[in-house]
N, C-alpha and C positions, 0 to 999 in steps of 0.2 A: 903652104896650101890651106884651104879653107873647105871643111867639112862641116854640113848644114846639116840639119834634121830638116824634116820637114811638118808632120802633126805636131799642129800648138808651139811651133818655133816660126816661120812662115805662113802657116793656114791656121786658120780658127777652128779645129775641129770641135771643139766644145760648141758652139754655135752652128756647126753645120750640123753636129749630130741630133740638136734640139728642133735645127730647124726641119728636118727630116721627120723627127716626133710629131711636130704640129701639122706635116704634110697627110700623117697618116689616121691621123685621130679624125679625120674630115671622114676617113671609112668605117669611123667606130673602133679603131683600136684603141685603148685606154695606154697610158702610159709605162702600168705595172707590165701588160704583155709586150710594150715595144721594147724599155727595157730586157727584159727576160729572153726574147728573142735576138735580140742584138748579141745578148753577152751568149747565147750557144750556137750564134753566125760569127763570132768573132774568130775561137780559137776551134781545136779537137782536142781529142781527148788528149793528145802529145803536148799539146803548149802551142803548136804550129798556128799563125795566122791563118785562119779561111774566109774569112769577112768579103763578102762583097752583095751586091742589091739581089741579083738573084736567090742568093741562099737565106737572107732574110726575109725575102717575098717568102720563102719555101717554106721559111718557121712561121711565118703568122698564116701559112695556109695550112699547114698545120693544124690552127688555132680556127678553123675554121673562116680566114677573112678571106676575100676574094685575091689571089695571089695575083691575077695580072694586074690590078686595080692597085694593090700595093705596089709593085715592080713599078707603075706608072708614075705614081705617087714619089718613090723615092730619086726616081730618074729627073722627075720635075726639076727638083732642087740640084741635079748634079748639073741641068743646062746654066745654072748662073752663081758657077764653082766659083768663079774670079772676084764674086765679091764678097768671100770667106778668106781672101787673102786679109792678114795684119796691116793693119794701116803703116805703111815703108817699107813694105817687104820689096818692091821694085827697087825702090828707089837702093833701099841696101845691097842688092844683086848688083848694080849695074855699076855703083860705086866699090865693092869686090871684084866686080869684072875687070875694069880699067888697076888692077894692082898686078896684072897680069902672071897670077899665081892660078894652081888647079884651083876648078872649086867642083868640090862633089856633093853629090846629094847623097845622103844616107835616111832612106827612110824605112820606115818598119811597118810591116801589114802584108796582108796578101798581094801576091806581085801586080796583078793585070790591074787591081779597083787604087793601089798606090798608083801606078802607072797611068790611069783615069785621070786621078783628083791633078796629080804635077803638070799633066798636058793640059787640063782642062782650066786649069785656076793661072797660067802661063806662066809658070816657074822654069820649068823642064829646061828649055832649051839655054838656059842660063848657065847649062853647067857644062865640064868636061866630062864627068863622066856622076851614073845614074845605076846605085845600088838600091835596091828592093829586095829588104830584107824581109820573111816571114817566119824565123825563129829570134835571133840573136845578133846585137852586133858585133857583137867582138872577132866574132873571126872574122870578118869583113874590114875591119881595120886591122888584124892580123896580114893579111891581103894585102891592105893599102899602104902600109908603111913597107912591105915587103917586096913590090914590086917599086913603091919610090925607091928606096935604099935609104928614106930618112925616117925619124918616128917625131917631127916635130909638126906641129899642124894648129890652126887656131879651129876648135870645135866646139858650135854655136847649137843648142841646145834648148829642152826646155824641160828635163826630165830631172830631176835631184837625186834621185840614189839610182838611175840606170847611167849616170854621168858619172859616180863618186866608182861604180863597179867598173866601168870603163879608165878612168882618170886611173885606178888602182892597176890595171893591167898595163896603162901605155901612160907614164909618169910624169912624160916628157910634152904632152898634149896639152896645150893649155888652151883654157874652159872659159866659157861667158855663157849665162844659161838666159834666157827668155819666160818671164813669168809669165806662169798658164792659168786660168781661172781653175785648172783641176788641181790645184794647189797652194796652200798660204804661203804667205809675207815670208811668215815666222820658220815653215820649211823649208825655202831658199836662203835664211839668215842661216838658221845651224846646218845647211850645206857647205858653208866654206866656199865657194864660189863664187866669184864676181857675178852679179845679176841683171839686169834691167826690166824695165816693164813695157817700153817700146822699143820698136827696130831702128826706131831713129838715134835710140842712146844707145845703142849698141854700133851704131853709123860712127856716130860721134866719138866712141870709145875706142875702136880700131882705127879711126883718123890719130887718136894722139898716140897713139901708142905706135903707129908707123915712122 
């Protein structure tokens, strides 16, 4: 089976989140408060995902900016999700489809605004089945190998040490991670894991190894 991530493995969220930045700076929010904002719309105080357009409209109203104006602002950019996809990411889906293995999404963030970005950028329906996680993965492939009955799986990625904490619980998973611009060369090298920097060599790389 094949288990995908979705932020920065498939979507470019590094780019969507920027380009969301320069949507709002049009209302005068400067960058130190879209930042600042973001990161106390992201999690709670537990670690929990809460992230989504509403609750950071809420923090920069907050901040005194005009909250529906921002909600507008942010919403803008979620109408033209589809071209925050990685350049192959179709093209990789549909060449995974036809190996007529599961493939699931495992992604991380607030359930309803993951569930947004995958319908909206059209990944979603490429899958068998659609986790949205907003703590942790691990028990969720605790989950998946347990209702397969097997623990072997190719899982495509793009995180380096939430992959190595994973890889260390499920041993048997083998990794191919997706470089992200939120992270160097050089920390996917002392990862130990096979890498790429496009979805096309990562196309490529699960052709020869089938």
């Amino acid at each position: 089976m094949f288990i995908i991530d979705f932020d920065d493995t498939l979507f470019n969220t590094h780019d969507f989140k920027y380009e969301r930045l320069e949507a709002v700076k049009t209302l005068g929010v400067s960058e130190e408060a879209y930042w600042e904002t973001y990161k106390q719309a992201r999690n709670d105080e537990d670690g929990t995902f809460t992230y989504s357009d509403e609750l950071h409209a809420e923090k920069l109203g907050e901040k005194k900016f005009d909250k529906e104006k921002v909600l507008e602002a942010l919403q803008g950019v979620n109408n033209k999700m589809n071209s925050f996809l990685h350049d192959g990411a179709i093209e990789l889906l549909e060449f995974l489809k036809q190996k007529n293995k599961e493939m699931i999404l495992l992604s991380l963030g607030q359930k309803s605004f993951q569930e947004l970005k995958t319908r909206e950028s059209g990944v979603y329906d490429y899958f068998d089945r659609v986790f949205m996680v907003d703590d942790t993965k691990e028990h969720i492939l605790e989950k998946i190998f347990k209702d397969t009955k097997q623990d072997v799986a190719l899982f495509i990625n793009d995180k380096v040490e939430e992959t190595k904490e994973l890889h260390n619980a499920f041993p048997n998973m083998n990794v191919v991670l997706k470089v992200s611009d939120n992270f160097s060369v050089e920390e996917y090298k002392k990862g130990g894991f096979t890498f790429f920097k496009t979805l096309a060599e990562i196309k490529e790389y699960v052709q020869e190894k089938s």
